[in-house]
N, C-alpha and C positions, 0 to 999 in steps of 0.2 A: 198836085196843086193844093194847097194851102185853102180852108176855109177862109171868108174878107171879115165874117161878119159870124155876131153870134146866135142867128137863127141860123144860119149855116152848118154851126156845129150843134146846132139841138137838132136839127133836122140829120144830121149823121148819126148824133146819139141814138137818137129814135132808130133811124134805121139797122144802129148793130143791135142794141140792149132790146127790141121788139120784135123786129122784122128777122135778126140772125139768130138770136139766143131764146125768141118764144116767150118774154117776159110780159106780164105784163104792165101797161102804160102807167098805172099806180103805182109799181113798183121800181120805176125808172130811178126816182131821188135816192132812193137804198144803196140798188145797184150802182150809181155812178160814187155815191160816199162812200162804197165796201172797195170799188175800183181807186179812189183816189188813196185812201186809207192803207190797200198794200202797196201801190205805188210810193208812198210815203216809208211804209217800213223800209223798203227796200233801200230806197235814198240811205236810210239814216243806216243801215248795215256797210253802204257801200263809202257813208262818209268816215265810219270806227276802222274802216277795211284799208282806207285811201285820205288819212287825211292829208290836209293843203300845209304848206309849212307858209307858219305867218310870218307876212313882210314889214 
């Protein structure tokens, strides 16, 4: 099931990036910018890797 809402997914946040991983709560805005930032690398390897043919 799908979060509805966006305390929903901060209160998940919280619970992997503190509760699973021992960070601490100061440190949550880092870890989620260093999480998006490879998740971005990744994309853009997987776009040089896999491009779309323009229609």
């Amino acid at each position: 099931m799908l979060p509805e809402n966006k305390l929903d997914i901060e209160q998940l946040a919280k619970a992997y990036f503190v509760d699973e991983l021992g960070l601490n709560p100061e440190d949550m805005p880092d870890a989620a910018r260093n999480l998006l930032g490879a998740f971005d690398v990744l994309y853009r390897i997987n776009e040089r890797l896999n491009p779309q043919p323009v229609c």
